[in-house]
Steps between C-alpha positions, in 0.01 A plus 500: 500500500338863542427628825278750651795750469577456168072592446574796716761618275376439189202685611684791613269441865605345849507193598219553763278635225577166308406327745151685595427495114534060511315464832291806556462666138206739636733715702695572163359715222389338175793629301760413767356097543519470097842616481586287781358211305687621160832458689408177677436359158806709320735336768334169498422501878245216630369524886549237718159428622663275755653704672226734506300297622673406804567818595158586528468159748387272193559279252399530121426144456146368518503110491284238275475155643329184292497145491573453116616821324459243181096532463335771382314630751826550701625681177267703459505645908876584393476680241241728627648534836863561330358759287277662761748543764759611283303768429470583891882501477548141699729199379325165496634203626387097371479193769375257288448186758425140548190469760735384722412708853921429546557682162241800545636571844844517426344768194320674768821514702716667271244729390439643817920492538488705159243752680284519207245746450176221435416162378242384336463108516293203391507243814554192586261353763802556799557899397271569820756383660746741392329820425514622854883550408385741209303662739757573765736595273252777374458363138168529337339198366235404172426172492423363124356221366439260819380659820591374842179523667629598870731779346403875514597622194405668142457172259409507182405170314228301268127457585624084509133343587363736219783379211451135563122526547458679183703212311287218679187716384601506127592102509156437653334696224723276235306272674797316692356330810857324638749768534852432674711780689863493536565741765805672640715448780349399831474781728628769262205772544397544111488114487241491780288745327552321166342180645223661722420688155501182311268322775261732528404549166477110407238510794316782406479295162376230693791308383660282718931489482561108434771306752831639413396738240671771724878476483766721667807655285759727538433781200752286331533362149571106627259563770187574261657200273535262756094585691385437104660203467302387786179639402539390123621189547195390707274242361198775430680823519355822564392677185634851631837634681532832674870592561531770785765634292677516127792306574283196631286548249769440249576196660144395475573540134817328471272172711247499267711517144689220650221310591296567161278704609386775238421840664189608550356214307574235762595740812438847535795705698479863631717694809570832693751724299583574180875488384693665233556225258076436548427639161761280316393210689264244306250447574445856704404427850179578693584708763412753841783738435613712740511897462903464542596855395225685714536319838886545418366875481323449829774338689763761375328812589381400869857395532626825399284708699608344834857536387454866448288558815639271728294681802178490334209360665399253257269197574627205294293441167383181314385460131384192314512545161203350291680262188424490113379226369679395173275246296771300299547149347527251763141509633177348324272259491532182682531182325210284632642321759287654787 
């Protein structure tokens, strides 16, 4: 493997020049940097930005942390923070994690063990609990996806009351009177604004929710099958299902083909997110998506200006991003059952 001496003499220049051409190229000249770079490439040399980056007191790596790397949305915040830091020159490392507190603070352990530069994380319900170590350990912090209300820190997420209140709106206008909600997980933040979202628009509807047409899920496949097995297999069921997300929603799905129920003749189904596969799926599905890429934008460049200015005074931001609504297949009229 090259070395900074073999640049040096291939270059026909010192080895401190070498090295003021890879980490401070404005005190060489323009001719002097390029033919530094001609012999770097000539010689096949490749910096270790490790090591360079503990030497200046730092580490390269910058730090991703999700519950499900599997969906989309999680996807999508990887690629564009991959792509975006690489281009600041930082490494990025994956946690992908159960919502086990156990799990994420073992992550958050080794992560601060690893000394690296940032993370950027979407939380469980106990991360309050274990920010502080971030904190002491000096590691800026963007919180994506579900805020933790008591934490003081940049988040970036979805406008959650909006996305479900603008899928109850088009369902009322269908003219669907007895809507269901399968929510998410119990405590979880985005869950909790899900459900308020859902509420509140069924009463400003003047709609009221029927007994156990509210039903709590996990963002799971067999957790949105099993709430619409209860809800479809009722002896008037509702004529409308909101899923808080895609994969309950294709659970919802799965329920009501099993059960016979044609979609949206006999039971109109819509959700937050889109997914990849959603324009191959038949029929398409009515749904809030949310802006993936640009709050992955969002996210990514507050992250990365903390990491480059740890000192800077910066009060800690929040965005909710408004959702698209998707008009697709599984919504229409109801059957008249009302």
């Amino acid at each position: 493997m090259a070395t900074i001496r073999d640049v040096a003499k291939a270059a026909g220049v010192s080895v401190s020049t070498v090295s003021l051409a890879l980490n401070q190229k404005e005190r060489v000249s323009s001719k002097t940097f390029r033919k530094i770079m001609d012999a770097a490439e000539a010689t096949g040399y490749v910096a270790n930005p490790i090591a360079k980056s503990l030497r200046k007191g730092r580490s390269p790596f910058v730090s991703l942390i999700v519950s499900d790397i599997g969906t989309y949305f999680s996807q999508m915040f990887l690629t564009e923070f991959e792509h975006r830091a690489f281009e600041k020159g930082y490494l990025l490392t994956l946690s992908d994690k159960s919502s086990s507190v156990s799990d994420e603070a073992a992550v958050i352990r080794q992560l601060i063990a690893q000394r690296v530069t940032g993370v950027m994380i979407s939380p469980t319900q106990q991360t309050a609990e274990l920010l502080p170590q971030l904190d002491q350990a000096g590691i800026p912090v963007v919180l994506f996806d579900h805020q933790v209300p008591s934490a003081y820190y940049d988040f970036v997420g979805l406008d959650n009351r909006l996305a479900v209140g603008i899928l109850t709106r088009h369902l009322y206008g269908l003219g669907h009177r007895r809507i269901a909600f399968i929510a998410g997980e119990p405590g979880q933040w985005s869950a909790m604004e899900r459900e308020i979202g859902f509420r509140r628009a069924m009463e400003a509807h003047g709609l009221e929710i029927e007994p156990g047409a509210v039903l709590s899920g996990d963002y799971t496949r067999g957790s949105g099958y099993r709430a619409s097995m209860k809800l479809l297999c009722r002896s008037n069921p509702v004529t409308a299902i909101i899923a808080a997300n895609n994969e309950m929603m294709i659970g919802t799905l799965q329920a009501a083909q099993e059960l016979g129920f044609d979609c949206p003749n006999d039971l109109s189904v819509c959700c937050i997110d889109e997914a990849p596969w959603g324009d191959v799926l038949s029929p398409r599905v009515t749904h809030a998506a949310q802006p993936a890429r640009e709050m992955a934008i969002q996210a990514c460049t507050w992250m990365l200006e903390r990491v480059e200015d740890p000192n800077a005074e910066i009060e800690p931001r929040s965005v909710a991003f408004e959702p698209n609504f998707v008009r697709g297949e599984t919504t229409g009229e109801p059957a008249n059952r009302d």
